[in-house]
C-alpha positions as CSV (number, residue, x, y, z in Angstrom):
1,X,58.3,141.0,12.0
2,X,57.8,140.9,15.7
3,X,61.3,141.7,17.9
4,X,61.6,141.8,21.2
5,X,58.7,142.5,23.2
6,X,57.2,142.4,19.9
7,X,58.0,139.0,20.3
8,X,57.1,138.0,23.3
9,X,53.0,139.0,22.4
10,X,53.3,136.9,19.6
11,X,54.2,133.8,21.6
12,X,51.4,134.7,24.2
13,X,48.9,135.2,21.5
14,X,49.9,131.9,19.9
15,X,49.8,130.5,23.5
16,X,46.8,131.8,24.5
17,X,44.7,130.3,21.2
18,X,45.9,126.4,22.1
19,X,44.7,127.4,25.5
20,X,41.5,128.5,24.1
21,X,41.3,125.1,21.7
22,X,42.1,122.9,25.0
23,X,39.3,124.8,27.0
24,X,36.9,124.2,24.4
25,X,37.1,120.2,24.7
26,X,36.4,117.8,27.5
27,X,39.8,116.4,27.4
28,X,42.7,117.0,30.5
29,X,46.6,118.1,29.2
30,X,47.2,114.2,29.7
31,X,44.4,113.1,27.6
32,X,45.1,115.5,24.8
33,X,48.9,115.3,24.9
34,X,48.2,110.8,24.5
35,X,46.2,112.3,21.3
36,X,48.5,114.4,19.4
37,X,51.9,112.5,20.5
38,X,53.5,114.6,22.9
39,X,53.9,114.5,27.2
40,X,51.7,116.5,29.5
41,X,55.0,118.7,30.2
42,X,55.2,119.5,26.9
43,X,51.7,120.6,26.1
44,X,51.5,122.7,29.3
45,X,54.8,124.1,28.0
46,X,53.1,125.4,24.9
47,X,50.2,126.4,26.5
48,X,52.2,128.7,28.6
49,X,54.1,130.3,26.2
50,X,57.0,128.5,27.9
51,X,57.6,126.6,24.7
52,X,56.5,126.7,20.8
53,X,56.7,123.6,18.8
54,X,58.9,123.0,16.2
55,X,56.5,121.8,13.3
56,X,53.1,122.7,12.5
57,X,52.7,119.0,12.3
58,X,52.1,119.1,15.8
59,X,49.4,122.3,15.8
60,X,47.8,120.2,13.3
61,X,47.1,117.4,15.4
62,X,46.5,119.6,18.5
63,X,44.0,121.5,16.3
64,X,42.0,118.5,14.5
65,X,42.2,116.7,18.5
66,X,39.7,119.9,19.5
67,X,37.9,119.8,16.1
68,X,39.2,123.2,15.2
69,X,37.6,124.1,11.5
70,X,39.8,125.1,8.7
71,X,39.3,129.0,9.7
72,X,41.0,128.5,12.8
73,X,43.6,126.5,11.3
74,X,44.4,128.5,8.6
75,X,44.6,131.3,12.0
76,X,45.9,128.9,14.0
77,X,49.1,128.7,11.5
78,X,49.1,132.7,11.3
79,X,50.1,132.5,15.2
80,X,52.4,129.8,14.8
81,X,55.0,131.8,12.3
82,X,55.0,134.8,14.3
83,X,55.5,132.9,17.6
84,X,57.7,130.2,16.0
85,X,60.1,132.9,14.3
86,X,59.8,135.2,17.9
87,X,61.1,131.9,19.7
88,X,63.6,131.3,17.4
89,X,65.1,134.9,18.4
90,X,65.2,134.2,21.4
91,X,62.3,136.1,22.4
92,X,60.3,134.1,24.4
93,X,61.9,131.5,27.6
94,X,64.2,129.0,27.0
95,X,62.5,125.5,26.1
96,X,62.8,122.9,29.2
97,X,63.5,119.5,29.3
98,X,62.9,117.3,26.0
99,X,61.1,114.2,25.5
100,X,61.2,112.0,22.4
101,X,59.5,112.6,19.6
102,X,58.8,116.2,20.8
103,X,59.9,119.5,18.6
104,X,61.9,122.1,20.3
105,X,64.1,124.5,18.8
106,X,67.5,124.9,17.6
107,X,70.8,124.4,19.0
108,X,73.5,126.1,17.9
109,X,76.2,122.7,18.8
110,X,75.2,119.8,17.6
111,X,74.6,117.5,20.7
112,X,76.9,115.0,22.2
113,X,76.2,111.3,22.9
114,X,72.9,111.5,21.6
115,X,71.4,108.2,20.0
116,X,69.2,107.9,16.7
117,X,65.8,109.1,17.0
118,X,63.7,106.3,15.6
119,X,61.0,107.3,13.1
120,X,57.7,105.6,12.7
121,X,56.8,104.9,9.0
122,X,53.3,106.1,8.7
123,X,54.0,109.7,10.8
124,X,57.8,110.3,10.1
125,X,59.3,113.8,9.9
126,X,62.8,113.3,9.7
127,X,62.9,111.1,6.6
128,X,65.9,112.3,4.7
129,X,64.8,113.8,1.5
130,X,65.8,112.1,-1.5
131,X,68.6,113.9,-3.1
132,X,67.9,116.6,-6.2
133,X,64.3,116.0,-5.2
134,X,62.1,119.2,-5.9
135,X,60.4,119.0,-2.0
136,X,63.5,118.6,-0.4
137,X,63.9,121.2,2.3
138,X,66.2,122.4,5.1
139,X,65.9,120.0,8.0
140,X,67.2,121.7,11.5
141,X,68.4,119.8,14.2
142,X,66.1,120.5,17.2
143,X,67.5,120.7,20.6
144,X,67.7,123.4,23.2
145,X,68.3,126.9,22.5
146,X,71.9,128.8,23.1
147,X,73.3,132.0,23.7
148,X,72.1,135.2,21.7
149,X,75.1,135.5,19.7
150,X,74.6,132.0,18.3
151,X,71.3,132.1,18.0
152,X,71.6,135.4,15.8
153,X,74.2,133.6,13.6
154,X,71.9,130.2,13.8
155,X,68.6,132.3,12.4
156,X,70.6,134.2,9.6
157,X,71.9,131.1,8.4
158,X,68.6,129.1,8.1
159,X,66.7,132.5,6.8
160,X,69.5,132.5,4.3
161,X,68.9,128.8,3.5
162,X,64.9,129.2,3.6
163,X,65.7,131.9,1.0
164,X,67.4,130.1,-1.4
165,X,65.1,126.9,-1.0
166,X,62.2,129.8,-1.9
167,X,63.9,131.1,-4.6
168,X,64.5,127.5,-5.9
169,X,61.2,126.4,-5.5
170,X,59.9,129.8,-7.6
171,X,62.1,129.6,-10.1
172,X,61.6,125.5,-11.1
173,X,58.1,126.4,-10.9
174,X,58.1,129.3,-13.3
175,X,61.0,127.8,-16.0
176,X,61.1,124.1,-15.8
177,X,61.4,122.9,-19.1
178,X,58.0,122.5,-21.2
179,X,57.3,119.7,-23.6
180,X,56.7,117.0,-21.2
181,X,54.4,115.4,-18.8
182,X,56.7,116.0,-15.8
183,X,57.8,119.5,-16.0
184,X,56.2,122.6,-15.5
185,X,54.9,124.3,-18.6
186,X,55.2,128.2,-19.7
187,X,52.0,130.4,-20.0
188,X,51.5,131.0,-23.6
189,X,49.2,133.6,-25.4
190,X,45.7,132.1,-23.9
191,X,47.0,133.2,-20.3
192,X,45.7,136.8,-20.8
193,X,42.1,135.2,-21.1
194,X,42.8,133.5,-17.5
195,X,42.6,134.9,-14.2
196,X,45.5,133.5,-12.4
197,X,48.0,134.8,-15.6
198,X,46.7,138.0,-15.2
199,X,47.5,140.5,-12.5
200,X,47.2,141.0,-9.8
201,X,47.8,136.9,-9.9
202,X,50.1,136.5,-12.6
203,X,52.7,135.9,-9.4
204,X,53.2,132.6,-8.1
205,X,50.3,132.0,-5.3
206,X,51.8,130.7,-2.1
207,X,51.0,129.7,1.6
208,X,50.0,132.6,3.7
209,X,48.5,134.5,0.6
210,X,44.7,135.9,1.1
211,X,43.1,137.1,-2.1
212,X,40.5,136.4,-5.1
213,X,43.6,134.5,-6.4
214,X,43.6,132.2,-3.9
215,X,39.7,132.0,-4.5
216,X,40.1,131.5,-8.0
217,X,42.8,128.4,-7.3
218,X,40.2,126.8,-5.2
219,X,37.4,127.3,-7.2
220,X,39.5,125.5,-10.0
221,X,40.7,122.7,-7.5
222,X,37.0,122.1,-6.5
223,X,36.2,121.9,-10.2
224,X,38.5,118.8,-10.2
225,X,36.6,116.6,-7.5
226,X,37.8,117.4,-4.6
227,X,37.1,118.7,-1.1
228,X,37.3,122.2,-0.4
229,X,36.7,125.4,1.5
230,X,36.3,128.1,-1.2
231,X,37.5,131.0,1.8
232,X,39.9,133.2,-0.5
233,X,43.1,131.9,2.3
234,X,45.9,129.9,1.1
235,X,46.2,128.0,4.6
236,X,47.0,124.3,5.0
237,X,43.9,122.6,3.7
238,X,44.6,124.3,0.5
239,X,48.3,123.3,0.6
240,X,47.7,119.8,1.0
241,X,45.5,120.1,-1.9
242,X,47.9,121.9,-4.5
243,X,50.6,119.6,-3.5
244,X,48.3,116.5,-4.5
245,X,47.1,118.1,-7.8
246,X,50.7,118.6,-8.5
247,X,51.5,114.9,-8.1
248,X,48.6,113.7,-9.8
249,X,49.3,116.0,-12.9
250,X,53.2,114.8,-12.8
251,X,54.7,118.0,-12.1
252,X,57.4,119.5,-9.8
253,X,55.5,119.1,-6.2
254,X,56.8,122.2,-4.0
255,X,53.0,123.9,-3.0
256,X,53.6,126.8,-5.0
257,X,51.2,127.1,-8.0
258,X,53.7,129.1,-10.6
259,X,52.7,129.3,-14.7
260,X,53.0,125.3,-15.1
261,X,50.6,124.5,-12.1
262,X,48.2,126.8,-13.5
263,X,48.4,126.0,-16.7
264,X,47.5,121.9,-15.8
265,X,44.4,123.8,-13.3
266,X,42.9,125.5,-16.5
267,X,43.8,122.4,-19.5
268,X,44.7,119.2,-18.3
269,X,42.0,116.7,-17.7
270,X,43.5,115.3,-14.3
271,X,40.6,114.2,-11.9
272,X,41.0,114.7,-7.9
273,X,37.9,112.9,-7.5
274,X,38.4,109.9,-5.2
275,X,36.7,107.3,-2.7
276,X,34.4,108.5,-0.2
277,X,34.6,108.2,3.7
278,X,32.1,105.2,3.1
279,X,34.0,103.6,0.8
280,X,37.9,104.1,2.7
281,X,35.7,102.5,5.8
282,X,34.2,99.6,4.0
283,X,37.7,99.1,2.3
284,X,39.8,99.3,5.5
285,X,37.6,96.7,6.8
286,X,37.5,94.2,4.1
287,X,41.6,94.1,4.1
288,X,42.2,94.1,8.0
289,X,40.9,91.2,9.8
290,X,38.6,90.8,12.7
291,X,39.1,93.6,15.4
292,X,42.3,95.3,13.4
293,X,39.5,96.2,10.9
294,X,37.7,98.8,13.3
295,X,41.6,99.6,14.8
296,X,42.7,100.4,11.7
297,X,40.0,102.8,10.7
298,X,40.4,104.7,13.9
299,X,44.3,104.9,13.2
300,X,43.6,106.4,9.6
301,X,40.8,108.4,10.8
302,X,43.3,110.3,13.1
303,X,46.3,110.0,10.7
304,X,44.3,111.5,7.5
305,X,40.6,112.3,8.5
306,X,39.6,109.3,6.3
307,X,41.4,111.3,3.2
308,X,42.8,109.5,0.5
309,X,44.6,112.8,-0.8
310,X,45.5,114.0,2.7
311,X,48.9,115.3,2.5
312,X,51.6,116.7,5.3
313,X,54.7,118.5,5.1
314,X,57.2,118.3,7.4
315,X,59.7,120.3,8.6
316,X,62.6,118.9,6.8
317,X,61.1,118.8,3.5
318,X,59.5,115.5,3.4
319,X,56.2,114.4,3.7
320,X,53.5,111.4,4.3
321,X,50.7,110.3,1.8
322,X,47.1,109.5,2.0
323,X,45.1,107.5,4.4
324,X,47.6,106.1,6.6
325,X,50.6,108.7,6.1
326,X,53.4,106.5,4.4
327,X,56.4,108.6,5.0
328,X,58.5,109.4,1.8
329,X,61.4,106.5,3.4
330,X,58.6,104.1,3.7
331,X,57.3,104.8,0.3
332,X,60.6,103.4,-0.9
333,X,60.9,100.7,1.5
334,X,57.4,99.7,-0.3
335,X,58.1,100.3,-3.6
336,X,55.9,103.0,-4.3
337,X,55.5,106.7,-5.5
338,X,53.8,109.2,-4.4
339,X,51.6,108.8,-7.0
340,X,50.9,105.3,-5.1
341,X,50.2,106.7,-1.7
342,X,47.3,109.0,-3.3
343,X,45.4,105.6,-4.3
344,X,43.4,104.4,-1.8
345,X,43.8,100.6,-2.6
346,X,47.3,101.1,-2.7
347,X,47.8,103.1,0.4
348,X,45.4,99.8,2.2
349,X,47.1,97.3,1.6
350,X,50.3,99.3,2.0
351,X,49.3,99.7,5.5
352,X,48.0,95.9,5.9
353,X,51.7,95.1,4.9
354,X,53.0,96.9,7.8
355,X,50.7,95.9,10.4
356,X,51.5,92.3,8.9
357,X,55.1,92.2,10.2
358,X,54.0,92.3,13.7
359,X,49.9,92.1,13.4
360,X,49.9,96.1,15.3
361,X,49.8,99.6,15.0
362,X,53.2,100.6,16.3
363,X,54.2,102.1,12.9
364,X,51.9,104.5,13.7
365,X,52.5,105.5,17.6
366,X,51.0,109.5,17.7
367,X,47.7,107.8,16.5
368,X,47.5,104.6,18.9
369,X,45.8,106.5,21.4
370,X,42.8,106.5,18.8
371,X,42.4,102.7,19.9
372,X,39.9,102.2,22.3
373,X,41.6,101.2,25.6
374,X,45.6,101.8,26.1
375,X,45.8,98.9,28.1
376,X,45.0,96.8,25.0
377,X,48.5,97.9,23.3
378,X,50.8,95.2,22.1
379,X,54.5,95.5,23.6
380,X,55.5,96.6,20.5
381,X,52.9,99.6,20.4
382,X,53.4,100.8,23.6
383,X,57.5,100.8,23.3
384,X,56.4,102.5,19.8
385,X,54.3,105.1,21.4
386,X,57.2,105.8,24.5
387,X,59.4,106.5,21.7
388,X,57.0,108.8,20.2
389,X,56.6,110.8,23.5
390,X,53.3,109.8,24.0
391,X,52.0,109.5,27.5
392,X,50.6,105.3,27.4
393,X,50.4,102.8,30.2
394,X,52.6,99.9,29.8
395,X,51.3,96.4,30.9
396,X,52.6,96.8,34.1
397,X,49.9,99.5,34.8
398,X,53.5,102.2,35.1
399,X,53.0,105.1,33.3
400,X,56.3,105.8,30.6
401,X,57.8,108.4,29.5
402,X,61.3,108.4,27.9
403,X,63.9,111.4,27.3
404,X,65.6,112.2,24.8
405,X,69.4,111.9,25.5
C-alpha cells in the first residue's frame, strides 16, 4: 500500500485520469460539476489532486458524464482506492471548504452545530441501513481532515471495522444455513465438476479480483439474460450485476459470490432477463404525462443508463434500485423490496408516485441537470439541487450554492 510519497503519486495519478476524462469532453468544470452533483470548486479540487472524493458514487457519475467504457471504470476504481486510502493517511493536502452534498473525508471530532443533511430518495447515500441487514456497512462521517495522530487512530479503527464487516460478509456467504430459498447453500459433491468450486476459484470471488474466475462468473451471469462485458475484471459493472442476481435468487446480497451464490449461478433457474431500453422508454412515457414523460426519461437515463437492474452501493452500506435509484429508506417509505425496485413496472410507477407529491424531479437533484434548460426548474427542484451541491440558476437568474455548516 502506497505511504508517503507513495501516497502522494497515487492521488496525482488518480487526479491526473479525471483530468484526462474532463479533457476528453466538450463540457467546462461548471458544466460537468451541474452533471454529476457537485460545485466547480469541488471538481477542480479533485482534479488537482487537492481533494479525493469520498464515494465512488461520485467517480461513477463523473465517469458515465465523459462516457468513460467499463475498462476505464473498472481502472478508474483502481485509482480511486489507492488515492482514496493515500488521502485518508493524510498523504495528500488537506480538503478545502465543503459544500452540500459533496464527499470529503474524515474527521476525527464529530462537528459542532451542524444541521441534518437532507437526502434525496432516488440518489441517497446516507440512508441508515436497516439493522441485522446483510449489506449493512460502516458509514463514516465525512468532514475535514485532522491532525496525524488522529487520523492514524481514525484509519486503524475503520480498517478494523472494514475487516470485520469483510470477514462477516465471507463468512455468511460461505455457511449460511442451507435448506431454504433465502440462505446461501453449501457446495456439495457436484462442485468438483464446476469451475468456480474448484481452485484456483474455490475462494470467494470479490471486487478488485482479475482472473478466468471472474470470466467464468460472467460468462454464467451472461448465460442468465443479462448485460455484460465478459473482460476477466471484477469492477463495478460486474458488482452491480452479482448483487442483483443475488436478490433475484433470494440470497444474502453482500457482492461477494461464496459457495451459495455459485451454487444458484450453476442450478437455479433464476432469469436476469429484463425490459429493453425501448421498452423502459415507451413505459416511462406511457406513465408520466405530457412533457414529464420525456423529463423523466432523461432523469432515469442519468440515474441508471435506462437499466432496470442497475444497482449502486454506497458508502455506508446502503444502496438505490433500478431505473430511478429508490434508495433503501425510500423503498420502505413505498412499501417495497428490493426485489420490487428490480421490476421495471414497479420501479415506474414508484417514481410517478414521487413526482406526484409535487409534479417534479427534486427527489432526484444530481440528475436535474439532465433536463433540458435549468431555468425551467420548479422551486422545489432547484432548492433540491442547492442542497445537492449542484451548481443551478434559481429564478432570479443568481447562481446558488449552499455550504455545508
Amino acid at each position: 500500500m502506497p505511504e508517503g510519497r507513495d501516497g502522494a503519486v497515487a492521488i496525482e495519478a488518480f487526479a491526473e485520469r479525471l483530468r484526462q476524462l474532463k479533457d476528453g469532453t466538450s463540457h467546462s468544470f461548471e458544466s460537468l460539476a451541474r452533471r454529476i452533483g457537485v460545485s466547480r470548486s469541488t471538481l477542480h479540487r479533485y482534479c488537482t489532486g487537492k481533494g479525493v472524493p469520498g464515494e465512488f458514487a461520485t467517480v461513477e457519475r463523473l465517469a458515465r458524464a465523459c462516457k468513460a467504457d467499463r475498462a476505464a471504470l473498472t481502472e478508474l476504481h483502481r485509482l480511486w482506492v489507492l488515492a482514496d486510502e493515500a488521502y485518508r493517511r493524510g498523504d495528500g493536502p488537506g480538503p478545502a471548504e465543503v459544500t452540500t452534498g459533496e464527499e470529503t473525508h474524515p474527521s476525527p471530532e464529530p462537528a459542532t452545530g451542524a444541521g441534518p443533511v437532507t437526502e434525496p430518495a432516488g440518489t441517497s447515500a446516507a440512508d441508515p441501513a436497516p439493522t441485522g441487514s446483510p449489506d449493512q456497512g460502516p458509514g463514516p462521517v465525512r468532514g475535514p481532515a485532522g491532525s496525524s495522530r488522529s487520523r492514524r487512530w481514525l484509519v486503524a479503527g475503520a480498517a478494523a471495522a472494514v475487516l470485520a464487516v469483510t470477514v462477516t460478509f465471507l463468512l455468511w456467504d460461505k455457511t449460511a444455513p442451507s435448506g431454504s430459498a433465502a440462505s446461501e447453500g453449501q457446495t456439495d459433491d457436484r462442485g468438483d465438476d464446476r469451475m468456480l468450486f474448484r481452485d484456483p476459484c474455490a475462494e470467494p470471488i470479490t471486487m478488485g479480483q482479475h482472473d478466468g474466475c471472474v470470466e467464468e462468473l460472467q460468462t454464467l451471469l451472461a448465460d442468465r439474460g443479462v448485460s455484460i462485458d465478459i473482460d476477466a475484471q471484477f469492477g463495478p459493472e460486474t458488482l452491480r450485476r452479482v448483487t442483483a442476481f443475488q436478490v433475484l435468487a433470494g440470497l444474502p446480497v453482500n457482492g461477494v459470490v461464496g459457495d451459495g451464490t455459485k451454487e444458484a449461478l450453476y442450478e437455479s433457474d433464476v432469469s436476469m432477463t429484463s425490459w429493453s431500453e425501448e421498452q423502459v422508454v415507451e413505459r416511462i412515457r406511457e406513465v408520466f404525462p405530457g412533457e414529464a414523460g420525456d423529463q423523466a426519461v432523461r432523469i432515469s437515463g442519468c440515474q441508471s443508463l435506462l437499466d432496470p437492474l442497475y444497482v449502486l452501493a454506497n458508502e455506508n452500506g446502503t444502496r438505490n434500485w433500478g431505473l430511478f435509484q429508490i434508495s433503501d429508506s425510500r423503498l420502505r417509505d413505498l412499501g417495497g423490496t428490493q426485489r420490487d425496485a428490480l421490476d421495471p413496472e414497479w420501479n415506474i410507477q414508484s417514481a410517478y408516485r414521487l413526482w406526484a407529491q409535487h409534479e417534479d424531479f427534486r427527489d432526484w437533484p444530481f440528475c436535474l441537470a439532465a433536463l433540458d434548460d435549468p431555468d425551467d426548474l420548479t422551486e422545489g427542484e432547484a432548492d433540491a439541487a442547492a442542497e445537492a451541491g449542484a451548481d443551478v440558476e434559481d429564478t432570479t437568474g443568481e447562481e446558488t450554492e449552499e455550504s455545508r455548516p
